[in-house]
LOMIZA-689212 format. One line per field, with one value per residue: chain; x, y, z of N, C-alpha, C in turn; residue in one letter. Coordinates in steps of 0.02 Angstrom, whole numbers. Last residue first. Example, Ala and Ser with C-alpha at 12.3 -4.5 7.8 and 13.67 -1.06 7.14 Angstrom:
lodren: c(A A);
n_u: c(642 660);
n_v: c(-112 -284);
n_w: c(354 390);
ca_u: c(684 615);
ca_v: c(-53 -225);
ca_w: c(357 390);
c_u: c(645 660);
c_v: c(2 -165);
c_w: c(394 390);
kolke: c(S A);
This chain:
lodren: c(A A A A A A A A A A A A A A A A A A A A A A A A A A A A A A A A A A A A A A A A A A A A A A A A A A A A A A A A A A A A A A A A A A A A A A A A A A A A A A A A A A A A A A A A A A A A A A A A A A A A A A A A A A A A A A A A A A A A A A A A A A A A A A A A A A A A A A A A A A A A A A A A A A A A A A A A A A A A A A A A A A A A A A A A A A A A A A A A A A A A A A A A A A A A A A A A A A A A A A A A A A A A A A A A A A A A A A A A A A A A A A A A A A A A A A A A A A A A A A A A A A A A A A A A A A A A A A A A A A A A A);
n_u: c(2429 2481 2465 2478 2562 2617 2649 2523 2443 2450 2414 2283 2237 2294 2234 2079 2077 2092 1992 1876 1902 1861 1746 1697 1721 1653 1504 1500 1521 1405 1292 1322 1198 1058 958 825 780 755 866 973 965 1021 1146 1201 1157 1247 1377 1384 1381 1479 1595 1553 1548 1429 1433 1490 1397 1298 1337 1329 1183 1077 965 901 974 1010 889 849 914 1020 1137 1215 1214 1245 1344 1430 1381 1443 1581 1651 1599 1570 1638 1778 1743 1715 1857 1911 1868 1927 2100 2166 2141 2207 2125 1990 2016 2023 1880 1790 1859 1787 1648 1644 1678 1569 1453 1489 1476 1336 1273 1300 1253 1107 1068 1098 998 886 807 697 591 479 399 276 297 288 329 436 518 570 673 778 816 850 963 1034 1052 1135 1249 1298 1357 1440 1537 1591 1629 1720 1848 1881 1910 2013 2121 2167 2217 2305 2415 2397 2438 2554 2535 2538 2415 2344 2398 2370 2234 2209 2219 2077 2104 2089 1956 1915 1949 1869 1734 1726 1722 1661 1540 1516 1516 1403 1321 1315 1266 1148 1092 1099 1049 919 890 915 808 700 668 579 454 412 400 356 417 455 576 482 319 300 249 163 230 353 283 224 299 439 462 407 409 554 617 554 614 735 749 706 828 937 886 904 1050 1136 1039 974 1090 1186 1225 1253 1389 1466 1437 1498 1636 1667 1639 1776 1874 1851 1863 1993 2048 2027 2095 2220 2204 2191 2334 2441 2544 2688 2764 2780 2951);
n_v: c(7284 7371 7488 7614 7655 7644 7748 7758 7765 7896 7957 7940 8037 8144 8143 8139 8288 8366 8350 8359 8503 8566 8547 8592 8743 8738 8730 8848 8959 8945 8959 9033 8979 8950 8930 8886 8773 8642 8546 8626 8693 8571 8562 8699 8644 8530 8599 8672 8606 8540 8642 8765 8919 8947 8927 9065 9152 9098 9136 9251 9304 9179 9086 9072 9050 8918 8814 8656 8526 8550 8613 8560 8494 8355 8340 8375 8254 8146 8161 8158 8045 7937 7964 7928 7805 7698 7638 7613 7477 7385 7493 7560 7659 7741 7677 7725 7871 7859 7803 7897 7988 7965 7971 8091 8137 8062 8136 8262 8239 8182 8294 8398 8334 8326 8466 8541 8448 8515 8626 8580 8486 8488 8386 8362 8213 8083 8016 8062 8025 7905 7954 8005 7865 7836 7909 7889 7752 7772 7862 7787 7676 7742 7789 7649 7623 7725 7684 7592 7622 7714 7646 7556 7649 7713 7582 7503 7331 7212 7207 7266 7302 7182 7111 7183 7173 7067 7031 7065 7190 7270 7226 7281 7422 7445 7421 7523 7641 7628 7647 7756 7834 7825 7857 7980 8035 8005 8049 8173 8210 8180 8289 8399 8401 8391 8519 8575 8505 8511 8643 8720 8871 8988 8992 8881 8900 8859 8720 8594 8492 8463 8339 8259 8266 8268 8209 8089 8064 8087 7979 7872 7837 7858 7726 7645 7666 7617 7480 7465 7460 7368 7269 7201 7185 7120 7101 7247 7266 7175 7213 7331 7262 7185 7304 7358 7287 7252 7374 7380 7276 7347 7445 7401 7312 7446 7517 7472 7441 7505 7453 7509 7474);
n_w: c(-1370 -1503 -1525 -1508 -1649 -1778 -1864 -1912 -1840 -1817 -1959 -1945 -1839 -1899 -2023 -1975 -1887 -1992 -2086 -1992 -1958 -2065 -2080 -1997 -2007 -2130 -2109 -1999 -2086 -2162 -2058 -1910 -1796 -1771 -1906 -2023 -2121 -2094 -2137 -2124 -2004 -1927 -1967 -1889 -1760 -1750 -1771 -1662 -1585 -1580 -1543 -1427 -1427 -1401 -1266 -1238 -1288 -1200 -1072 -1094 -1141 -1077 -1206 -1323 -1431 -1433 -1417 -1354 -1398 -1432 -1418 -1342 -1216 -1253 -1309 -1217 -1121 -1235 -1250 -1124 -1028 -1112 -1248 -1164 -1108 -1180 -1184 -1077 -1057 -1123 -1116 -1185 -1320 -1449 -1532 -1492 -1530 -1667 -1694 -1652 -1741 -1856 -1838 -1820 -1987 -2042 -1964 -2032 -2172 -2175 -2154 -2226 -2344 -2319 -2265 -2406 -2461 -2441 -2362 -2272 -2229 -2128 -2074 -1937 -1826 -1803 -1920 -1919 -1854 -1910 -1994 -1922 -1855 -1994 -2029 -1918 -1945 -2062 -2053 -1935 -2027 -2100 -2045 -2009 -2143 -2165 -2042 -2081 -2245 -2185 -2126 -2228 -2301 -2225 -2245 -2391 -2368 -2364 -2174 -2041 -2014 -2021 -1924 -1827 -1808 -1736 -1611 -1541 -1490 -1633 -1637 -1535 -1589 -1694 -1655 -1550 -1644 -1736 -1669 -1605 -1693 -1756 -1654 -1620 -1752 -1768 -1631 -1672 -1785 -1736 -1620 -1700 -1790 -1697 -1614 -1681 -1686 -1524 -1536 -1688 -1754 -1723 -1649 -1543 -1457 -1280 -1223 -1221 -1307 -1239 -1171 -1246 -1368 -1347 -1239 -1256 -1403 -1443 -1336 -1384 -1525 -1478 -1422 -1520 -1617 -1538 -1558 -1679 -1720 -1627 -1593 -1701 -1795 -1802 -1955 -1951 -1918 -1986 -2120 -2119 -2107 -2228 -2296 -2273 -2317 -2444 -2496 -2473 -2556 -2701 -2691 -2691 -2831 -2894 -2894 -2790 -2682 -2611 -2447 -2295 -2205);
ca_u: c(2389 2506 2425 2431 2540 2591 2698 2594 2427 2461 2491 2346 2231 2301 2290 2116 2081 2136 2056 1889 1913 1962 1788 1662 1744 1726 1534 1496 1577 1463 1299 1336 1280 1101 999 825 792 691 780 960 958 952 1089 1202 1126 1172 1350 1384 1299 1421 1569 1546 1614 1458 1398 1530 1432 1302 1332 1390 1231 1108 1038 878 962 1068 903 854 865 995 1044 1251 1212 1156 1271 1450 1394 1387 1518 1645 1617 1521 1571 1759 1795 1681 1828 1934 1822 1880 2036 2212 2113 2252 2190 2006 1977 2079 1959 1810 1853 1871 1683 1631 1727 1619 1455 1480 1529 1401 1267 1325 1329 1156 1065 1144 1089 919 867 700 658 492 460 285 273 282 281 396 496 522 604 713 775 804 885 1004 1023 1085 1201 1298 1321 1369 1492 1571 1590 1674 1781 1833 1894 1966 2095 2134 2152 2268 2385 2423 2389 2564 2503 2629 2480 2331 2414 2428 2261 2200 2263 2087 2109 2168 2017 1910 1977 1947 1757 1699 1787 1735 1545 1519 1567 1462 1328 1341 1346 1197 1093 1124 1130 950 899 962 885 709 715 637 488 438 456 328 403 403 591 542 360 292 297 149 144 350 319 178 219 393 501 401 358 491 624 531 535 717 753 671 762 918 911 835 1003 1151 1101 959 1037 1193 1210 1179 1348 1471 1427 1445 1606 1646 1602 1703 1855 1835 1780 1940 2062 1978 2010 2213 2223 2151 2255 2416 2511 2625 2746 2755 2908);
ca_v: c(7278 7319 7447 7579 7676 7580 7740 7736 7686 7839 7972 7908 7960 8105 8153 8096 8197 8370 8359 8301 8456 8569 8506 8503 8715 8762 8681 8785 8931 8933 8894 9045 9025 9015 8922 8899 8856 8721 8520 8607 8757 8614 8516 8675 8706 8505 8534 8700 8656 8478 8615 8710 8863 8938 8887 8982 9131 9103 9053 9245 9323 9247 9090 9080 9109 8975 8881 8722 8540 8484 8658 8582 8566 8392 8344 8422 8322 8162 8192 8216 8111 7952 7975 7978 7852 7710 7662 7671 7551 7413 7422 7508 7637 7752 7686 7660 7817 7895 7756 7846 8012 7947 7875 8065 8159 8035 8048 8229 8249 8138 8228 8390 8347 8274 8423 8551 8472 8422 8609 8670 8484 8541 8406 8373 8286 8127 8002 8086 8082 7897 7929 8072 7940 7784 7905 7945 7772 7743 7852 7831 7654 7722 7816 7693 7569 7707 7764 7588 7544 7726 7699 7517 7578 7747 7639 7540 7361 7273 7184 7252 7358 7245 7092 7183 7217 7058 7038 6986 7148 7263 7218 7200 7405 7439 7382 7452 7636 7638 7591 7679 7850 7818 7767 7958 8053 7984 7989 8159 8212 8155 8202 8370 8390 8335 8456 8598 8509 8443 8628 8702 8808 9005 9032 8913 8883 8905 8766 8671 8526 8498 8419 8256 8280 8315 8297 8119 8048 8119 8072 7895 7850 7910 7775 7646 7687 7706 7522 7443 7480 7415 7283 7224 7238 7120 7047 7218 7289 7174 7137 7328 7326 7179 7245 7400 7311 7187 7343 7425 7282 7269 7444 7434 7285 7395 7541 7478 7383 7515 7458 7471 7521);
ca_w: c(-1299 -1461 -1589 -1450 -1574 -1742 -1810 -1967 -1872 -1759 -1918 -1986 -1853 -1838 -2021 -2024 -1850 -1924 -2101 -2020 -1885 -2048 -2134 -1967 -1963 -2136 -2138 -1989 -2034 -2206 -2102 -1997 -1819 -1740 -1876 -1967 -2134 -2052 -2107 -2197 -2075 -1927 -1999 -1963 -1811 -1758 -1805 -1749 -1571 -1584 -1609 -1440 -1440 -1483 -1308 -1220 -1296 -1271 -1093 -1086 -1156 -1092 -1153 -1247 -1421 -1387 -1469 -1363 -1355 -1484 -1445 -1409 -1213 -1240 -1367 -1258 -1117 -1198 -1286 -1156 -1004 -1071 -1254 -1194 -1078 -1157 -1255 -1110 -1004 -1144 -1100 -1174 -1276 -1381 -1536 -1507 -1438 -1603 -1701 -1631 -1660 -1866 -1862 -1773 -1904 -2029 -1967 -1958 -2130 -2172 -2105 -2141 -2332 -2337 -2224 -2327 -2499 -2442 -2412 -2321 -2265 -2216 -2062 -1999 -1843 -1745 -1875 -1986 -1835 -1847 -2036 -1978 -1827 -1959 -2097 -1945 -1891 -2056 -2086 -1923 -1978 -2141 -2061 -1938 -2083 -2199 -2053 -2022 -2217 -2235 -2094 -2152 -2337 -2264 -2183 -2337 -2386 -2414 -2241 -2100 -2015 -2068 -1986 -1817 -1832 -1802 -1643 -1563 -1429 -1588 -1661 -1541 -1507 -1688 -1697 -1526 -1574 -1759 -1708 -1558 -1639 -1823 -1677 -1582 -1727 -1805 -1657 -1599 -1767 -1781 -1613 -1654 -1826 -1752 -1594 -1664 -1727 -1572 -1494 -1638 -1763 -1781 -1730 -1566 -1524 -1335 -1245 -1157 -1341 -1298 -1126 -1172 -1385 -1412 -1240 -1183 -1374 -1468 -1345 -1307 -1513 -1501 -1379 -1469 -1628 -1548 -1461 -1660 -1761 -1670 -1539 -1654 -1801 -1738 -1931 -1976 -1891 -1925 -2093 -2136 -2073 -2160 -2301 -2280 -2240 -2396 -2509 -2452 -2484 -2660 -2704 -2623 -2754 -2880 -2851 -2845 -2722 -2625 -2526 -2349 -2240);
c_u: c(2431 2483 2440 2399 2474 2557 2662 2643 2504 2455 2497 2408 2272 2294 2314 2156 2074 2105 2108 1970 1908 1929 1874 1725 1736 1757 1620 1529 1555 1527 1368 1348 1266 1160 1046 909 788 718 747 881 934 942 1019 1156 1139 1147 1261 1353 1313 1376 1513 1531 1614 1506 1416 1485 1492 1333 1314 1404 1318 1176 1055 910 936 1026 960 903 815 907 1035 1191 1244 1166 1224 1362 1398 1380 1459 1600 1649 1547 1537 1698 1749 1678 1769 1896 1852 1829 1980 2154 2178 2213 2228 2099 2022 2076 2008 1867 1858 1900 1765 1663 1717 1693 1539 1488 1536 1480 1305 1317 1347 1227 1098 1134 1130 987 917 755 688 546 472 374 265 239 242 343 460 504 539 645 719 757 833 940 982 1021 1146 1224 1283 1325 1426 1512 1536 1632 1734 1795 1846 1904 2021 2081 2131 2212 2318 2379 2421 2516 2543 2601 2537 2388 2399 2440 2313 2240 2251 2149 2121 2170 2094 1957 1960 1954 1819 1739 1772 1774 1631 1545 1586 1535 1385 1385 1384 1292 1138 1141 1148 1026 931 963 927 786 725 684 567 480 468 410 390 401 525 546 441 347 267 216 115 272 310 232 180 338 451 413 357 433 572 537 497 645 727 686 710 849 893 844 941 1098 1120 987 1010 1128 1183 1180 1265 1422 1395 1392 1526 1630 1597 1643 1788 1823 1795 1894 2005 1990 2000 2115 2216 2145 2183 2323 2468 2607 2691 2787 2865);
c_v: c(7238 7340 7358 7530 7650 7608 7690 7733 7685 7779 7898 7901 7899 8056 8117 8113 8158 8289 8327 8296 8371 8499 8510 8482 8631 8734 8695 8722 8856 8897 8893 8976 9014 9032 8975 8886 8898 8769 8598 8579 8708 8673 8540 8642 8699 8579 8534 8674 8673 8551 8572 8656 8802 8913 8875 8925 9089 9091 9063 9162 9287 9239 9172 9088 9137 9039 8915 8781 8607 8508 8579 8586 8578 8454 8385 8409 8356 8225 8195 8212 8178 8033 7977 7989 7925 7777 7688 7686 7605 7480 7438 7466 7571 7707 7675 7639 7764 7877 7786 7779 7946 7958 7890 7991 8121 8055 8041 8150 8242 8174 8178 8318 8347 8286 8360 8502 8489 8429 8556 8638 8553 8510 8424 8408 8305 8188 8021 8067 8090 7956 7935 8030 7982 7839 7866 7946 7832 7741 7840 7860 7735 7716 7810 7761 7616 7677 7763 7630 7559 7666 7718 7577 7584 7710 7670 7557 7425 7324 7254 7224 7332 7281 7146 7165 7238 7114 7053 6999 7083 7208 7194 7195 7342 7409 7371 7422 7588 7599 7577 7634 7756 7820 7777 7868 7996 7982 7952 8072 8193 8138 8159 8304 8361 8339 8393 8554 8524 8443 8562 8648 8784 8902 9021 8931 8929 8890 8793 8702 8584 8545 8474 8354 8317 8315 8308 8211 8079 8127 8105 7975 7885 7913 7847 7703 7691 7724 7587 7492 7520 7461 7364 7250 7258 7183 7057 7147 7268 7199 7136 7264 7327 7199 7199 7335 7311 7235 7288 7396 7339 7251 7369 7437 7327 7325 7487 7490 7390 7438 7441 7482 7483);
c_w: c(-1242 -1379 -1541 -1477 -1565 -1665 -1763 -1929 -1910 -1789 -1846 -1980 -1901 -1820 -1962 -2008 -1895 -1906 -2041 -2031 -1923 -1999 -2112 -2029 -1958 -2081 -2137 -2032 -2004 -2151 -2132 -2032 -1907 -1748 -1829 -1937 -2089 -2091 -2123 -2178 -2121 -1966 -1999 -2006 -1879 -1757 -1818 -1783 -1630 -1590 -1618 -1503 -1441 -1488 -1372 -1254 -1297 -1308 -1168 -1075 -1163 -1115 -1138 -1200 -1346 -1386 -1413 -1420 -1341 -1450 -1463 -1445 -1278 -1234 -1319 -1314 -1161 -1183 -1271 -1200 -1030 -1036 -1185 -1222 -1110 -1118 -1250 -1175 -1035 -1097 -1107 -1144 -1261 -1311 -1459 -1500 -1454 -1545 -1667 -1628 -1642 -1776 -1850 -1752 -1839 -1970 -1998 -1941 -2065 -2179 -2111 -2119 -2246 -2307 -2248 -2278 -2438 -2425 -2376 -2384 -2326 -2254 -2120 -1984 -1919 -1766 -1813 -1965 -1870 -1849 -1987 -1985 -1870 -1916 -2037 -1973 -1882 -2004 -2071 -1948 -1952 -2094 -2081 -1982 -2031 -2159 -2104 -2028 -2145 -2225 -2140 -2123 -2274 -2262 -2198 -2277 -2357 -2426 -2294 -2142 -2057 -2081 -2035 -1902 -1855 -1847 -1704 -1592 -1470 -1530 -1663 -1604 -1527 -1644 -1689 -1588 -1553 -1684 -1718 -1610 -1628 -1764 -1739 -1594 -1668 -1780 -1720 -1590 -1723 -1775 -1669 -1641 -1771 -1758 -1634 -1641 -1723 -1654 -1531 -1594 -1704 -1792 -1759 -1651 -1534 -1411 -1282 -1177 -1252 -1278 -1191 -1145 -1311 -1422 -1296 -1211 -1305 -1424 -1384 -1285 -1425 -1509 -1392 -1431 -1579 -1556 -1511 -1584 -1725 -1706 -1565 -1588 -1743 -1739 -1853 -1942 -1893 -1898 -2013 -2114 -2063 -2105 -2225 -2259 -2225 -2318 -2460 -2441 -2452 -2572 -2693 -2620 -2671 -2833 -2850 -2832 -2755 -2676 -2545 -2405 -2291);
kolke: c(X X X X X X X X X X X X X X X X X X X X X X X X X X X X X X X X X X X X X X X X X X X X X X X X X X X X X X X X X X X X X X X X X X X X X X X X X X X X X X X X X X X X X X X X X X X X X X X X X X X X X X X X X X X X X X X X X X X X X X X X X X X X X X X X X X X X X X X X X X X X X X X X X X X X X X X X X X X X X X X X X X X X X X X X X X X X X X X X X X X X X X X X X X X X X X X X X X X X X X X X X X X X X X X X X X X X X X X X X X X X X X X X X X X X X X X X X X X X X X X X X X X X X X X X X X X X X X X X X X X X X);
């Protein structure tokens, strides 16, 4: 069993994760950073100027607009994913991890440490998307305040998803497992693209069950002042599902599971 080591020794074990977290990802900018941005300049540019500009306007905004928050979130969420679940897993593959787990650091540090990393990264990509779009269109930013908070609660539920991958991955095709055949899927039919409102009835509602469509309506209230579920259940629901996969995630680092390849 650890022992604890005080809070400024567990605050400098942090800042080294973090850091190198942070390391990890910039030093490799163009691998990490520069790919989204290109891709999101091709989504604006094909769906928001050449298809978008023969649509008719959603809620009273033009189609390019309507699709900012999603690409955003679509982009943040996905790189605060890749980041956690690529970092751990080389991790665990170079052994390294092994020393984390019986270091006097706790559980907790290590788990905090990636999901910081994975968020920022997340972050960043984000601010990178909004910024490119600013180049596209006009974008109101109705209220900062809701679009901050979702975006790094998202960014980090997404950073702690990827360490649960990471965890239970035994090769690197498992860490690839789950963004290519569940989130994928679950972003593009989660309005990044469209309004549920256009749906009938009974994909509607199988739609609302989809937390990524909470997510990126949510963000889209804080951009447009515009959304199809209840901003409050949204944030209630992105804060249990953090709750619920920290815990889980901690729980497998404190019983070592899938920590030995």
């Amino acid at each position: 069993m650890k022992t604890r080591t005080g809070f400024y020794p567990n605050l400098i074990a942090l800042q080294t994760i973090l850091r190198r977290e942070i390391l990890r990802f910039m030093r490799i900018w163009s691998q990490t950073l520069l790919p989204p941005a290109i891709t999101m300049c091709l989504y604006f540019l094909i769906f928001g100027k050449f298809i978008g500009s023969q649509l008719s306007n959603i809620h009273g905004y033009t189609y390019i607009q309507y699709i900012v928050p999603g690409l955003v979130m679509m982009s943040a969420m996905t790189n605060a994913y890749a980041n956690t679940a690529s970092s751990f897993f080389l991790t665990k593959f170079n052994k390294s991890i092994e020393e984390m787990i019986v270091s006097p650091m706790p559980n907790v540090i290590t788990l905090l440490g990636f999901t910081f990393g994975g968020t920022l990264r997340g972050l960043i990509v984000g601010t990178i998307v909004l910024l490119i779009a600013f180049l596209f269109t006009h974008v109101p930013l109705e209220y900062p305040l809701v679009m901050v908070m979702m975006a790094v609660l998202a960014s980090i539920l997404f950073a702690l998803g990827g360490v649960i991958n990471a965890i239970y991955a035994k090769r690197f095709d498992d860490v690839s497992f789950i963004p290519t055949f569940v989130l994928t899927p679950l972003t593009y039919l989660g309005g990044v693209f469209y309004s549920v409102q256009q749906l009938p009835s009974f994909w509607r509602s199988i739609s609302l069950c989809n937390p990524i469509l909470v997510i990126v309506d949510t963000f889209r209230y804080g951009l447009l002042g515009i959304s199809d579920v209840n901003v409050y259940a949204g944030f209630g629901l992105v804060v249990g599902l953090v709750i619920v996969l920290f815990f889980w995630a901690w729980l497998l680092l404190s019983k070592g599971t899938g920590i030995k390849m």
